[in-house]
VOKOLLO-708161 format. One line per field, with one value per residue (C-alpha): residue in one letter; x, z, y. Coordinates in nm, 2 decimals. Each point is the difference from the previous one (the first is absolute). Layout:
<atoms>
residuo: c(A; ...)
east: c(X; ...)
up: c(Z; ...)
north: c(Y; ...)
</atoms>
This chain:
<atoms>
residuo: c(X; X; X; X; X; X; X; X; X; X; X; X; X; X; X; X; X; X; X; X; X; X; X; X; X; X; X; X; X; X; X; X; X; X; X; X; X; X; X; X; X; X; X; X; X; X; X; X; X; X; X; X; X; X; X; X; X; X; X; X; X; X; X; X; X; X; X; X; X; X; X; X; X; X; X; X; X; X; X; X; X; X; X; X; X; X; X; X; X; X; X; X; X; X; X; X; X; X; X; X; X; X; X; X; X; X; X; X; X; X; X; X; X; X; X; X; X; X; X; X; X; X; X; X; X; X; X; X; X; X; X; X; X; X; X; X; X; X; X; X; X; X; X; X; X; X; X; X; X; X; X; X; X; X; X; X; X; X; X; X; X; X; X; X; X; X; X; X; X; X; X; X; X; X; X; X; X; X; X; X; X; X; X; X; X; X; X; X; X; X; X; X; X; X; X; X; X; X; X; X; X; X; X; X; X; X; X; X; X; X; X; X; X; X; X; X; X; X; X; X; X; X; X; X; X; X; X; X; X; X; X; X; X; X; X; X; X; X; X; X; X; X; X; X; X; X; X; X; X; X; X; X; X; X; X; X; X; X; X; X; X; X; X; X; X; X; X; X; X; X; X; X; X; X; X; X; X; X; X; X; X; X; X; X; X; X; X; X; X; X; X; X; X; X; X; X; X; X; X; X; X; X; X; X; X; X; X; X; X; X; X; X; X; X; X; X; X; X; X; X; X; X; X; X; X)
east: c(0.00; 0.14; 0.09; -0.14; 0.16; -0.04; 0.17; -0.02; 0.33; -0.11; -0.12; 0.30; 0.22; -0.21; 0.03; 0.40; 0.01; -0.18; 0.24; -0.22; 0.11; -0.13; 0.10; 0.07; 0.12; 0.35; 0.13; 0.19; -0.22; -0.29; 0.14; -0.06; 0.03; 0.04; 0.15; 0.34; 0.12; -0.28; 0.21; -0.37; -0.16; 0.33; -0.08; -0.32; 0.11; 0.24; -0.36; -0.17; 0.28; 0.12; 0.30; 0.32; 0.16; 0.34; -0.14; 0.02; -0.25; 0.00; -0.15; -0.18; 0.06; -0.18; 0.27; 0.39; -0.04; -0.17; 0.33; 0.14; -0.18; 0.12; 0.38; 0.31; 0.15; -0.05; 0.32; 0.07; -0.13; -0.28; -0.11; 0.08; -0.21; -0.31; 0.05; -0.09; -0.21; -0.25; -0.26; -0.01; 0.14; 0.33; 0.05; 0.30; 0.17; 0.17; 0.11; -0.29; -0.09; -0.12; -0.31; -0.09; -0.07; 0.22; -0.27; -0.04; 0.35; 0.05; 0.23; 0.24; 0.17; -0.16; -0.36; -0.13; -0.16; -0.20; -0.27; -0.24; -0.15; -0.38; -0.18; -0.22; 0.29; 0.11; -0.33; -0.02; 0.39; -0.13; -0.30; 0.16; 0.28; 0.23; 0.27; -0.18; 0.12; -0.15; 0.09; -0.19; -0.33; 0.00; 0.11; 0.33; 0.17; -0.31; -0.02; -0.03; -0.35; -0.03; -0.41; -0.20; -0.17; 0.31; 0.04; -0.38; 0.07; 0.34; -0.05; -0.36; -0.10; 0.35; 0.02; -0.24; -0.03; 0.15; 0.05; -0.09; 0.18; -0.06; 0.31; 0.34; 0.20; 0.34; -0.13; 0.35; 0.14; 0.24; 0.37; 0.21; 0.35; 0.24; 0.18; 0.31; 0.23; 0.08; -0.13; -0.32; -0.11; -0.28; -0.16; -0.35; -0.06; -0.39; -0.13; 0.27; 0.28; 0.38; 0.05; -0.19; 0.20; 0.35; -0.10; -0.06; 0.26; 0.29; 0.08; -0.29; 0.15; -0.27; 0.04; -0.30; -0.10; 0.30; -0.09; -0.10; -0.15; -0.05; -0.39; 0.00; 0.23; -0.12; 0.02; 0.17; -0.33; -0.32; -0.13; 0.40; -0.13; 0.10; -0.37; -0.25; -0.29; -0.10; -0.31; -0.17; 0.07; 0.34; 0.15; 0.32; 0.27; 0.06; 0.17; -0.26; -0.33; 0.13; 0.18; -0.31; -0.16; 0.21; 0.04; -0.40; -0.31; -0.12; -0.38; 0.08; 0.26; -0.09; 0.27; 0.12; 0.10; 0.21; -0.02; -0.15; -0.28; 0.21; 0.01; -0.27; -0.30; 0.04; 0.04; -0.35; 0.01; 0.25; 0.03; 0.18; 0.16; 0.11; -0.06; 0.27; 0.23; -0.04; 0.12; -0.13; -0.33; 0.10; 0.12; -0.35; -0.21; 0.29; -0.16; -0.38; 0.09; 0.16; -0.28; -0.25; 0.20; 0.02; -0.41; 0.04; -0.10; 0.32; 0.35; 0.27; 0.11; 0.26; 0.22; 0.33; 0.23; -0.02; 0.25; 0.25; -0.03; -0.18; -0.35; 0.10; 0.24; -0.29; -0.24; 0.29; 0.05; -0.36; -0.01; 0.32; -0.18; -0.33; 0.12; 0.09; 0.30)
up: c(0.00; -0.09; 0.29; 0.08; -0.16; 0.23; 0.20; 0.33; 0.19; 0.34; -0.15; -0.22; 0.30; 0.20; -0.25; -0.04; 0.42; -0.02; -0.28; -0.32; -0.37; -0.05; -0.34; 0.01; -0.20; 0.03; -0.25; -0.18; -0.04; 0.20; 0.26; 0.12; 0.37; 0.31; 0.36; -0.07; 0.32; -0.04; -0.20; -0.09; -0.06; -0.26; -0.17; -0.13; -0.20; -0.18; -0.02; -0.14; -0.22; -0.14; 0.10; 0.05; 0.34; -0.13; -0.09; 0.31; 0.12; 0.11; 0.34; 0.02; 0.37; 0.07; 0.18; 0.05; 0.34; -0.09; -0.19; 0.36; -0.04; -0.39; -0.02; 0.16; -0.09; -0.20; -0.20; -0.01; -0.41; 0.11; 0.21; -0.22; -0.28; 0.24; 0.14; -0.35; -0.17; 0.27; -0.05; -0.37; -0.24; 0.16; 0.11; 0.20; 0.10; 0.28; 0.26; 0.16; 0.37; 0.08; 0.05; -0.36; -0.16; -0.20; -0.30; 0.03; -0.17; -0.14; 0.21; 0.00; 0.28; -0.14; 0.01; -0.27; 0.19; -0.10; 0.09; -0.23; -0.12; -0.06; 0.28; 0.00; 0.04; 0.29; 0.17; -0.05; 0.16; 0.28; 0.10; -0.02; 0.21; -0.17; -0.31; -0.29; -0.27; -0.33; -0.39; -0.24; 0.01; -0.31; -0.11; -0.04; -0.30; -0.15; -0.05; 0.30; 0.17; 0.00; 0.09; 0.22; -0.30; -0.13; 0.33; 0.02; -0.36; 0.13; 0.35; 0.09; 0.11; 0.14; 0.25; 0.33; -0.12; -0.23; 0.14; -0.28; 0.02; -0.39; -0.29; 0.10; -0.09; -0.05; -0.17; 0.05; 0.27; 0.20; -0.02; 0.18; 0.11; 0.23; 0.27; 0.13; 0.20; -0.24; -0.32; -0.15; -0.26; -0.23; -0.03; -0.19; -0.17; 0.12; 0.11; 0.15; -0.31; 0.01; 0.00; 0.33; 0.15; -0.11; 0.08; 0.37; 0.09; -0.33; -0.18; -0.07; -0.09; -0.24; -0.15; -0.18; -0.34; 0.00; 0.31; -0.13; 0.38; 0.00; -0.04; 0.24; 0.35; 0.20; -0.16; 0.17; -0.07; -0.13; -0.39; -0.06; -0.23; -0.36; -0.07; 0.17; -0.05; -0.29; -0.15; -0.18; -0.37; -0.11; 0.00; -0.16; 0.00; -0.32; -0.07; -0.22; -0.17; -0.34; 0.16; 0.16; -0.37; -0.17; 0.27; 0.08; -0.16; 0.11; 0.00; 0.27; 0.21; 0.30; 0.06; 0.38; -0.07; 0.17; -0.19; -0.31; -0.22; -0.31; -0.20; 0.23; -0.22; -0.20; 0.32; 0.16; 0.33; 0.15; 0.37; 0.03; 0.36; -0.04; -0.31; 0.15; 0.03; 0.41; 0.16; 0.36; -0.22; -0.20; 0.34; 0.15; -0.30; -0.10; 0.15; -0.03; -0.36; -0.07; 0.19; -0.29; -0.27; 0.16; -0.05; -0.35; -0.21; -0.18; -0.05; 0.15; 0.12; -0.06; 0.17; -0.01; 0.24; 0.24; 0.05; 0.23; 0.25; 0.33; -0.01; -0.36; 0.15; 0.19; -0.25; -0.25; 0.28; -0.02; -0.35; -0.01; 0.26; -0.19; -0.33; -0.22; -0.11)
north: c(0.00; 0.36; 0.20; 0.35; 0.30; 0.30; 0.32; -0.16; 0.04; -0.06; -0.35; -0.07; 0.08; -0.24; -0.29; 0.02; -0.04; -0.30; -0.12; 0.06; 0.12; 0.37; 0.16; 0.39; 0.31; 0.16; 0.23; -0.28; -0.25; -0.20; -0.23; -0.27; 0.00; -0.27; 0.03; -0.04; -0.13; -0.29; -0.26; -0.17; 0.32; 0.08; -0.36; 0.13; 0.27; -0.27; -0.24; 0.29; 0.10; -0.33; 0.17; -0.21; 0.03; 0.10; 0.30; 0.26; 0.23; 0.41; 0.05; 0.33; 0.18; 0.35; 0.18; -0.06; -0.10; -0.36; -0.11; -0.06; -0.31; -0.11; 0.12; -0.01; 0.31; 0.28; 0.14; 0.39; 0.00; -0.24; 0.27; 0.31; -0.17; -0.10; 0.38; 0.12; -0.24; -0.15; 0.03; -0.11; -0.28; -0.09; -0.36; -0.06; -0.34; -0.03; -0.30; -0.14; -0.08; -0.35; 0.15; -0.03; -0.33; -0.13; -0.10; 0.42; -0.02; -0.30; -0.10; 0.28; 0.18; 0.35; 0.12; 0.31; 0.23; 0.35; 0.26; 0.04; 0.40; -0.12; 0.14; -0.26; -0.27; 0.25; 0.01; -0.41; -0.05; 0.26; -0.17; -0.35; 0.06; -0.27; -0.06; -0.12; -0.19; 0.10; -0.08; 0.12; -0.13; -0.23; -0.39; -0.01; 0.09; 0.15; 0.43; 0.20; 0.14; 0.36; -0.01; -0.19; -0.14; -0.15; -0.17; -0.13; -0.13; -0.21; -0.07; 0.04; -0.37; -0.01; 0.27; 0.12; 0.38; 0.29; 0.34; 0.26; 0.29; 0.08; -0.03; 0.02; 0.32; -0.12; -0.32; -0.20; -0.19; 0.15; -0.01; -0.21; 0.08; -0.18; 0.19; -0.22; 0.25; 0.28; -0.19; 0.10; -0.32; 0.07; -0.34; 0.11; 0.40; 0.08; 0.33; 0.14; 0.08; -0.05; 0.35; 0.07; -0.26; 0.10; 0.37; -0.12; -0.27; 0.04; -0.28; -0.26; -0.34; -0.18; -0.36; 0.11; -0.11; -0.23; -0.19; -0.36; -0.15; -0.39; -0.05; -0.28; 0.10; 0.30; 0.36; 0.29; 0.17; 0.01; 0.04; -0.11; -0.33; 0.07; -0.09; 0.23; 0.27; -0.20; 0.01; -0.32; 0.16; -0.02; 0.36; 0.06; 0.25; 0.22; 0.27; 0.16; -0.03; -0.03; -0.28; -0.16; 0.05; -0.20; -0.30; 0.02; 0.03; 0.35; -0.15; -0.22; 0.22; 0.23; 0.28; 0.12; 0.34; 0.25; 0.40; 0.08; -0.20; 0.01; -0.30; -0.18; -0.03; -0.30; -0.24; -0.15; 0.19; 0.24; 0.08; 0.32; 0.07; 0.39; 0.24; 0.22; -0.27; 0.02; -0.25; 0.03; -0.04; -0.28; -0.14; 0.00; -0.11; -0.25; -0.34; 0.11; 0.05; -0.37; -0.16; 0.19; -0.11; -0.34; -0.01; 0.12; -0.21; -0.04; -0.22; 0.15; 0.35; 0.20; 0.29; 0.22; 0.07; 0.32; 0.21; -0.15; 0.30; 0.05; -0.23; -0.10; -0.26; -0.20; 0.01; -0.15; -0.29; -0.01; -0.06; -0.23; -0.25; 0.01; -0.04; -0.29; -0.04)
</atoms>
């Protein structure tokens, strides 16, 4: 049976106490949220999921103080980069207490941690009082929920309630970054860019795109399998439409497009993420935007590149995960 979609905090607060799933907003995408410190209650987000345990998962806290209870220590950049991005898309990993299950990270001696911006996830993490784990709220492996509908349509005979706090703004999971003493490891680009890191904390070391993690041991964190975000129509990379013309018949192609129309008309549908060529726009439509052309009734879909600058580099990872290649 579907579970209820509603704006019920007080009850969605009371269902992850007694261990229950509850779905909610952030401004990266919806979560999907357990009592973290409840290794049974952290199993059924993998149940829901189909999510494989070697994949970690980001606890959610509302204020600083409630990391006492999920890390160790807190390094000097750690704590310059949480100074200036918490609230907001910042994931940080960091060693764990033995507090926190180890099917919460897979095993690892680290746990990703964050404070989200929504202020309805605020409100929720208030009035529950605890660390909650949360994913995004979707199977695993499949595109990202940026409405409560798109949870209802994945999850809704799977989980006890979704918390609608309406579409997510930033519309991209956060980034994740390692702080080990001085070194600052970007491990996944999201809503936070590059740049606002390095401007913070200096150098940023990234093993991003190269990275190639093993798909089967545990990953260092999430959304790091080379397949992910993907939608159930084959979308490939191209570097432009005159491109996709001659490898696809135009009839039977939907287009994800970042700037300008131009050259667009010929293909079956076209999902246009910015005009102006904005990316903090294309960022927030970006996933609401595959999962329409994954409806379409069409054969495959295709994309370009975005700029490799600021959110550009996480919708590009994005695209890299999702696509076939």
């Amino acid at each position: 049976m579907a579970c209820q979609v509603g704006q019920d905090i007080p009850r969605a607060a009371k269902l992850l106490r007694e261990g229950k799933l509850v779905a909610f907003a952030t401004e990266t995408v919806y979560g999907l949220g357990a009592h973290a410190l409840d290794e049974q209650a952290a199993a059924r987000i993998f149940a829901a999921k189909d999510r494989p345990t070697f994949d970690p998962l980001i606890v959610h806290v509302a204020e600083r103080s409630q990391l006492n209870d999920l890390v160790l220590e807190v390094p000097d950049k750690a704590a310059a980069l949480m100074d200036a991005c918490w609230p907001g898309p910042l994931t940080l990993v960091l060693p764990k207490t033995a507090a926190v299950p180890d099917l919460v990270t897979s095993g690892l001696p680290s746990v990703a941690v964050r404070i989200p911006a929504h202020p309805v996830a605020r409100d929720l993490l208030f009035q529950v009082g605890l660390p909650i784990a949360a994913p995004s709220a979707n199977l695993f492996g499949q595109v990202s929920p940026t409405t409560a509908e798109h949870v209802r349509e994945q999850l809704g005979d799977r989980i006890d309630y979704i918390l609608d706090g309406g579409p997510c703004s930033v519309g991209l999971e956060s980034t994740v970054v390692s702080v080990n003493g001085d070194q600052v490891t970007l491990l996944r680009p999201g809503g936070t860019p590059l740049e606002e890191l390095e401007r913070i904390v200096g150098e940023v070391k990234s093993t991003f795109p190269t990275a190639q993690p093993s798909e089967t041991s545990a990953q260092h964190a999430p959304g790091m399998l080379s397949k992910h975000y993907a939608p159930g129509t084959p979308l490939f990379i191209v570097d432009n439409l005159d491109q996709a013309v001659r490898r696809f018949s135009a009839s039977s192609t939907g287009v994800l497009l970042f700037g300008e129309n131009d050259g667009a008309a010929p293909f079956a549908t076209v999902e246009q993420l910015s005009s102006t060529s904005d990316l903090t726009e294309a960022a927030a439509r970006f996933f609401a935007a595959v999962r329409r052309l994954d409806r379409a009734d069409i054969q495959q879909i295709v994309a370009m590149p975005f700029p490799e600058e600021g959110l550009g580099r996480a919708l590009n990872d994005r695209l890299r995960r999702a696509s076939i290649r």
